[in-house]
C-alpha positions as CSV (number, residue, x, y, z in Angstrom):
1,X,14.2,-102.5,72.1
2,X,13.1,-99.3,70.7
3,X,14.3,-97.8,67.4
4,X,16.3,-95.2,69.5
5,X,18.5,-98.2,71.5
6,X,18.9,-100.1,68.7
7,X,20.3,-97.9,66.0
8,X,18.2,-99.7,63.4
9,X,16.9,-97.2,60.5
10,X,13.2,-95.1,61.4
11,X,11.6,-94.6,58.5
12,X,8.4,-92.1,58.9
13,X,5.8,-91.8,55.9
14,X,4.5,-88.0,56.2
15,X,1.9,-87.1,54.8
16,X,1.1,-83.3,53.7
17,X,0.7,-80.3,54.1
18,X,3.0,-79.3,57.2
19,X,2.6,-75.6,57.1
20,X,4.7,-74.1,60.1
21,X,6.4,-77.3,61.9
22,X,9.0,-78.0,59.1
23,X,11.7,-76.9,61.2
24,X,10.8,-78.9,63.7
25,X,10.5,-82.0,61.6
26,X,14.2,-80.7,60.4
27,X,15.5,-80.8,63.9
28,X,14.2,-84.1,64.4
29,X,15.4,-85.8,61.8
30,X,19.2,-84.0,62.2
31,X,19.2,-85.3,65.7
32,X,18.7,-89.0,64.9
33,X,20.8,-90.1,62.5
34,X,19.2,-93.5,61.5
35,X,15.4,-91.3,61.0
36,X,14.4,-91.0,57.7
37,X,11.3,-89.0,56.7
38,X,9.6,-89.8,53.3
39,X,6.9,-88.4,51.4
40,X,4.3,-90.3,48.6
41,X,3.7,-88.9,45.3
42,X,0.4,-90.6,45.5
43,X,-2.3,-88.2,43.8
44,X,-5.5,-90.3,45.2
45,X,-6.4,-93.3,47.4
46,X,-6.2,-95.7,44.3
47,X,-2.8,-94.5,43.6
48,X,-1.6,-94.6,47.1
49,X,-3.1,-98.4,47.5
50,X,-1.3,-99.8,44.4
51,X,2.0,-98.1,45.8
52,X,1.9,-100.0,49.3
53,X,0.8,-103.3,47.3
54,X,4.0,-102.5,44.8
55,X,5.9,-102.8,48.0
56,X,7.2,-99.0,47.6
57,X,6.3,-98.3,51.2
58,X,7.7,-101.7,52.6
59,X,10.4,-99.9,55.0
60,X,7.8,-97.4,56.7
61,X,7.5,-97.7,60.3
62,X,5.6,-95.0,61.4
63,X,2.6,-92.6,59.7
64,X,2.3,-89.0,60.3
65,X,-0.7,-88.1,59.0
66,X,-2.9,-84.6,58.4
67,X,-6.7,-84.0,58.3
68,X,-6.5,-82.9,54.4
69,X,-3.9,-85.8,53.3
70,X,-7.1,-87.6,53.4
71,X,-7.5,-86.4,48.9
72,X,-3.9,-88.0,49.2
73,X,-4.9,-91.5,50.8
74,X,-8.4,-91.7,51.1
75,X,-10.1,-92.3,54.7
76,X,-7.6,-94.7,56.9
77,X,-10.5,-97.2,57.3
78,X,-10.1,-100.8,58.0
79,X,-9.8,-101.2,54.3
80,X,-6.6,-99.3,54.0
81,X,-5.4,-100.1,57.4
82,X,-5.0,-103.6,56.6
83,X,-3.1,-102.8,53.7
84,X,-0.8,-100.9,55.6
85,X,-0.2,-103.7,58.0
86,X,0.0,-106.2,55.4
87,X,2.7,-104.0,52.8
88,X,4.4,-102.3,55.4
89,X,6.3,-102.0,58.9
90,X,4.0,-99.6,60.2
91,X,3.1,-100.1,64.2
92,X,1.9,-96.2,65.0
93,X,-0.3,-93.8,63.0
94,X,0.1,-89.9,64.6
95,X,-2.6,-87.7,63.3
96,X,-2.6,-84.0,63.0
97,X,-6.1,-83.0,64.9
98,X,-7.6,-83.8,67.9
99,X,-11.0,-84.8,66.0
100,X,-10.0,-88.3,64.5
101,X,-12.9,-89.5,62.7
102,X,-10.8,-90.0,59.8
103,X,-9.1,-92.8,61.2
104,X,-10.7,-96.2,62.5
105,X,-9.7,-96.1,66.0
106,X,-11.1,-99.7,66.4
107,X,-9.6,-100.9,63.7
108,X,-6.3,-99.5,64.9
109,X,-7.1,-101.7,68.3
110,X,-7.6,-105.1,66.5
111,X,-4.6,-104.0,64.1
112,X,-2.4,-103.5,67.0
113,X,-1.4,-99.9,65.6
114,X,-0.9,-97.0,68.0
115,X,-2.7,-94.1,67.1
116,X,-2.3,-90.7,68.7
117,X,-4.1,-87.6,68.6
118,X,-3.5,-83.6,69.3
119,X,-6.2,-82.8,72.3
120,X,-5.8,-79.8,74.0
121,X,-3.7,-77.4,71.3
122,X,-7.0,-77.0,69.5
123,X,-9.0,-75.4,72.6
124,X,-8.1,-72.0,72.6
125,X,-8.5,-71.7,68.5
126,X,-11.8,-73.4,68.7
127,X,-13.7,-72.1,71.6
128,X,-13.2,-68.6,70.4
129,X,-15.2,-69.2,67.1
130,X,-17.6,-71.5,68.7
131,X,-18.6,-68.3,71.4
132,X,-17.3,-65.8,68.2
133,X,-20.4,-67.9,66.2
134,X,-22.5,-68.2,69.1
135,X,-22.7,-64.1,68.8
136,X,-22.8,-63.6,65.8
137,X,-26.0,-65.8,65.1
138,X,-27.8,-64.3,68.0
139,X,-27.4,-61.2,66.7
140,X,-27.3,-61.5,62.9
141,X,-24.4,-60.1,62.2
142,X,-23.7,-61.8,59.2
143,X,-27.0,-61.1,58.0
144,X,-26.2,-57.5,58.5
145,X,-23.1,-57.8,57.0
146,X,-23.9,-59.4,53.7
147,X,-26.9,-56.5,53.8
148,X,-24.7,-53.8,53.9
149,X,-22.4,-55.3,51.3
150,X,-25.3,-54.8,49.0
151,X,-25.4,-51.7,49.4
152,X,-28.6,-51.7,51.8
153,X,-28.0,-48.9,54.2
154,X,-29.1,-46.6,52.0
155,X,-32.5,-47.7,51.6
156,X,-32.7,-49.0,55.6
157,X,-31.3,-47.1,58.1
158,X,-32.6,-49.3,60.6
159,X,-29.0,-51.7,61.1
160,X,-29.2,-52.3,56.7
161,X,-32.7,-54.0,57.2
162,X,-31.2,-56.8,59.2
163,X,-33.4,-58.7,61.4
164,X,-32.8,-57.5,65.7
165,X,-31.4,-60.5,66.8
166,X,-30.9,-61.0,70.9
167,X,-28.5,-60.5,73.7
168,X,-26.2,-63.4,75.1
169,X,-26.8,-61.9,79.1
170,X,-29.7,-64.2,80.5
171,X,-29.5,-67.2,78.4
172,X,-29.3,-70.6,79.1
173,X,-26.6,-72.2,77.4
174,X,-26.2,-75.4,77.0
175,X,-22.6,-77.1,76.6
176,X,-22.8,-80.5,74.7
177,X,-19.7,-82.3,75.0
178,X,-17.7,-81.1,78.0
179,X,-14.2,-82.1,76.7
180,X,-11.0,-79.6,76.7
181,X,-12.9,-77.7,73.8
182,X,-16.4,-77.3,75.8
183,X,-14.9,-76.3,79.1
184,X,-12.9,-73.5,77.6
185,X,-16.0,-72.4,75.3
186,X,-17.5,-72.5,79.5
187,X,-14.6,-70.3,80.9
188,X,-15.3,-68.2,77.8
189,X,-18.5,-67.3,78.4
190,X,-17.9,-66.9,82.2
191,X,-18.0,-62.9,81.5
192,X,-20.8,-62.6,79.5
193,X,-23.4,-62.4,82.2
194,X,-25.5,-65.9,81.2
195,X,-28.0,-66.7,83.5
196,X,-26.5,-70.2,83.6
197,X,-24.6,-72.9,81.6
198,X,-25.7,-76.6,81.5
199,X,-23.7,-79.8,79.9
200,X,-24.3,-83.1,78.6
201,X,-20.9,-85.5,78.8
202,X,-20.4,-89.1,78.6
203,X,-19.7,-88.7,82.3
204,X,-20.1,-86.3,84.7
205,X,-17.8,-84.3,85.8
206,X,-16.1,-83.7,89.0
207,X,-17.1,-80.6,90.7
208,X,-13.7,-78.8,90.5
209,X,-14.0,-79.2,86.6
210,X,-17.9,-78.3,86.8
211,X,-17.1,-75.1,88.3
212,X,-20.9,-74.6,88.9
213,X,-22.2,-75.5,85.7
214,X,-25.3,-78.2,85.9
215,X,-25.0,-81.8,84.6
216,X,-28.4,-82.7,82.5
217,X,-28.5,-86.6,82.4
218,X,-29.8,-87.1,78.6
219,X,-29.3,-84.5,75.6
220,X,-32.9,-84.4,75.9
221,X,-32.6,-82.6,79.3
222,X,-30.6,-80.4,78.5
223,X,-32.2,-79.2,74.6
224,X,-35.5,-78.7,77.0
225,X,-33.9,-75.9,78.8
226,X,-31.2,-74.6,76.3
227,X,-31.6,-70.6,74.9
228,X,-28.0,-71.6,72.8
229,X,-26.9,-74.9,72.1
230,X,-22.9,-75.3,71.7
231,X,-21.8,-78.5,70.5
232,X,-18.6,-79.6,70.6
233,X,-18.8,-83.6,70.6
234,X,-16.3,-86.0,68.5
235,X,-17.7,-87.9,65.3
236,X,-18.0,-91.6,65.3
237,X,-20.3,-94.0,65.0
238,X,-22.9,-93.0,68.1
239,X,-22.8,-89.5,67.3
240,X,-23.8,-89.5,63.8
241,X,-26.7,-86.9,63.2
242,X,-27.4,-86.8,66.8
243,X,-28.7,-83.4,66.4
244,X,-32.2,-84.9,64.5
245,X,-35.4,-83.2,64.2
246,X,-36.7,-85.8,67.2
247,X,-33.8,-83.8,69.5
248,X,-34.9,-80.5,67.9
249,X,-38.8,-81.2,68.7
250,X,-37.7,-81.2,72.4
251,X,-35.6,-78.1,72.4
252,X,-37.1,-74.1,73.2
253,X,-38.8,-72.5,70.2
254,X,-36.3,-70.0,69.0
255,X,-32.8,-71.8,69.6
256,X,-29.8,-71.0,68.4
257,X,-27.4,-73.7,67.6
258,X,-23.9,-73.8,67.5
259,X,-21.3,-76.1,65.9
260,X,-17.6,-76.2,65.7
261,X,-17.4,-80.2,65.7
262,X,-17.9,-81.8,62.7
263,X,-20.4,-81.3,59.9
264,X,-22.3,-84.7,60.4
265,X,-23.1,-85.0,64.2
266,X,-25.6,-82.6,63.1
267,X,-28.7,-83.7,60.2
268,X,-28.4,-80.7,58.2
269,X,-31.8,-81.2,56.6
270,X,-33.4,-81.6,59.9
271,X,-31.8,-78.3,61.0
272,X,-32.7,-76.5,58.1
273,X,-36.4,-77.2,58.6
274,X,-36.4,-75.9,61.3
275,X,-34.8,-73.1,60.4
276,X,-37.6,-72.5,57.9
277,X,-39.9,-73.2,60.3
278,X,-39.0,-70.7,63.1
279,X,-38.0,-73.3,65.8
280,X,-34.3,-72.3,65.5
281,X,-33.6,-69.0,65.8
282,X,-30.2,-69.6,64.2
283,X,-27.6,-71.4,63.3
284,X,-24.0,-71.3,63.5
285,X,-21.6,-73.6,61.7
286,X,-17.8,-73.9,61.4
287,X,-18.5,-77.1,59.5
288,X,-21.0,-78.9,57.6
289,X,-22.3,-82.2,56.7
290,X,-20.6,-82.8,53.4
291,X,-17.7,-80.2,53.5
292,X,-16.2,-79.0,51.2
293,X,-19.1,-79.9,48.9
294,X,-22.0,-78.1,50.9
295,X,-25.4,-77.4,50.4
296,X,-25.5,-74.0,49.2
297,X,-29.4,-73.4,49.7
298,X,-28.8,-74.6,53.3
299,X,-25.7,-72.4,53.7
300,X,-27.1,-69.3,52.2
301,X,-30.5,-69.2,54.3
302,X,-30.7,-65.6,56.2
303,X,-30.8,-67.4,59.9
304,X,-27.6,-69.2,58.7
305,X,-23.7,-68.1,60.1
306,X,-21.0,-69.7,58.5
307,X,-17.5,-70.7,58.3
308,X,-14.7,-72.6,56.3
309,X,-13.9,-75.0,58.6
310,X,-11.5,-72.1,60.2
311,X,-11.6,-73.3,64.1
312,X,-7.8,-74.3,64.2
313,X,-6.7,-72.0,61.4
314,X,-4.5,-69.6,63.2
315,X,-0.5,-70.1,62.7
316,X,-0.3,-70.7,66.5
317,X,-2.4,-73.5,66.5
318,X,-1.4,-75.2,63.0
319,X,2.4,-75.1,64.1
320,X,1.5,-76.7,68.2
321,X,-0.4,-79.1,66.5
322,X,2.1,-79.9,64.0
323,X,5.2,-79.7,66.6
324,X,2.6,-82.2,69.1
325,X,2.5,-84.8,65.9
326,X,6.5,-84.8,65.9
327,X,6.5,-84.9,69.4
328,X,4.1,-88.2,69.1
329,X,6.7,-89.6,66.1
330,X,9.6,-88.7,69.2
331,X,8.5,-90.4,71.5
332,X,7.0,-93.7,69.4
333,X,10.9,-93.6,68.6
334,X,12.3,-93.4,71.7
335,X,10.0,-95.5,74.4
336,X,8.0,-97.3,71.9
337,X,4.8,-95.6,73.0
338,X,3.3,-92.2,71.3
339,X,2.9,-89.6,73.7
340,X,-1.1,-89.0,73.1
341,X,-2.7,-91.9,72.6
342,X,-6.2,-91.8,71.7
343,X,-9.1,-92.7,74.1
344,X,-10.5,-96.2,72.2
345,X,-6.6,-97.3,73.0
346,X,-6.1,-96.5,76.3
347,X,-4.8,-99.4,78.6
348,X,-4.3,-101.3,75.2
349,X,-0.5,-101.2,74.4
């Protein structure tokens, strides 16, 4: 019988920040009178693991969880997952991204915890930076940008001194990870005139979702024949640093790389030799290795275009993934199931 049928009290630890879906969490919460939504004044991991062991958080039931609640708790690893089983009521975790590295997925399997995801309300926000980034490096704009900040023009008429950089029309680009956020960086660059657009997925796909793009059967294929690489796989345990200087060797002299993933699929020291050394052209980061702390000398090279982790930072996108996380506490509610449940679960519960 789910909490819904039975009337018994739904109690739902949230974590922060919620930025633009508290009226929605409001709404949910009038509705359902026996729901009650509590908060932790847990500073840091340490403090948060001697609250559940204090029994503080015996009554929760259900976590809604946020990519930066992880200075609040610390990562949800096995560690802390099997505190949470073991000091609470807890049988579904809903997190606020549709990366979810910061959660043990497998963990949540043997655990028997639902876990749920917010695929597809990140697309639109991220595939315009990756192909915004993907631009800007092949052109330097940055470069030109931080040039004419220092007042360069003056001396350099020629574009502030800036190194040319090259046109997107005729370029090979290659699509690693052809999930919701890789095809729409594909229908993206559909009217940019490339000469063609080539993948690399776990599986093929099916040729209405291909939509004439070529499969390449190893990474290695498709780095061989790649002008711009755009990377957009998840983090875990098999993509860690899978952009290494052994992948770079094999890609064109001259690449430009692209990443809106997460910091640590790529091996930032491998990249930036090769940045030194003139095998990649350029490269262009929404995220790095180590974030926030980052390596400035990497960060600040001239071949180098960067951003603060801004992919999903739009209010559109913040409150539809928000609103998708109450809509995954709803429905865990109500049927007993989340609505999104991640792949490593599927077929599970």
């Amino acid at each position: 019988m789910t909490f819904a049928e039975s009337g018994e009290r739904f109690t739902v630890l949230r974590l922060p920040p919620i930025r633009y879906a508290g009226d929605i969490w409001d709404e949910f919460e009038q509705k359902n009178s026996n729901v009650r939504v509590v908060e932790t004044a847990a500073k840091n991991r340490e403090e948060f693991i001697a609250q559940l062991k204090r029994g503080e958080l015996q009554e929760v039931d259900f976590i809604a969880r946020t990519f930066q609640s992880v200075k609040q708790t610390g990562l949800f690893d096995k560690e802390l997952l099997e505190l949470i089983v073991a000091h609470t009521q807890v049988k579904g975790i809903a997190h606020c991204g549709a990366g979810y590295d910061q959660v043990d997925a497998n963990a949540c399997r043997d655990l028997k915890l639902q876990l749920s995801n917010v695929p597809g309300r990140v697309n639109d926000s991220t595939a315009d930076t990756n192909v915004f980034l993907i631009l800007a490096t092949l052109r330097n704009f940055q470069l030109g940008h931080e040039n004419l900040m220092k007042g360069r023009w003056k001396t350099d008429i020629n574009s502030a001194g800036t190194i040319y950089g090259h046109c997107i029309q005729n370029k090979v680009v290659g699509i690693l990870g052809m999930g919701g956020i890789g095809q729409t960086v594909r229908d993206r660059l559909a009217g940019f005139g490339v000469k063609k657009i080539v993948y690399y997925n776990r599986s093929r796909l099916s040729p209405e979702l291909e939509q004439g793009c070529e499969y390449c059967g190893t990474m290695e294929e498709l780095a061989e024949q790649s002008d711009v690489i755009s990377i957009n796989i998840p983090l875990n345990k098999d993509t860690h640093h899978v952009i290494n200087a052994s992948l770079i060797a094999k890609m064109k002299d001259g690449v430009v790389l692209v990443n809106t993933a997460r910091g640590p699929v790529v091996d930032e020291a491998a990249v930036k030799a090769g940045l030194r050394s003139g095998k990649i052209f350029g490269y262009g980061t929404d995220v790095f290795e180590n974030e926030p702390d980052i390596d400035m000398d990497f960060a600040s090279l001239p071949n180098v275009t960067s951003l603060p982790h801004m992919g999903t930072a739009t209010v559109e996108t913040i409150r539809s993934m928000e609103a998708l996380v109450v809509e995954n506490v709803d429905a865990f509610y109500r049927t007993g199931k989340v609505k999104t449940l991640v792949a490593e679960l599927q077929g599970v519960f």
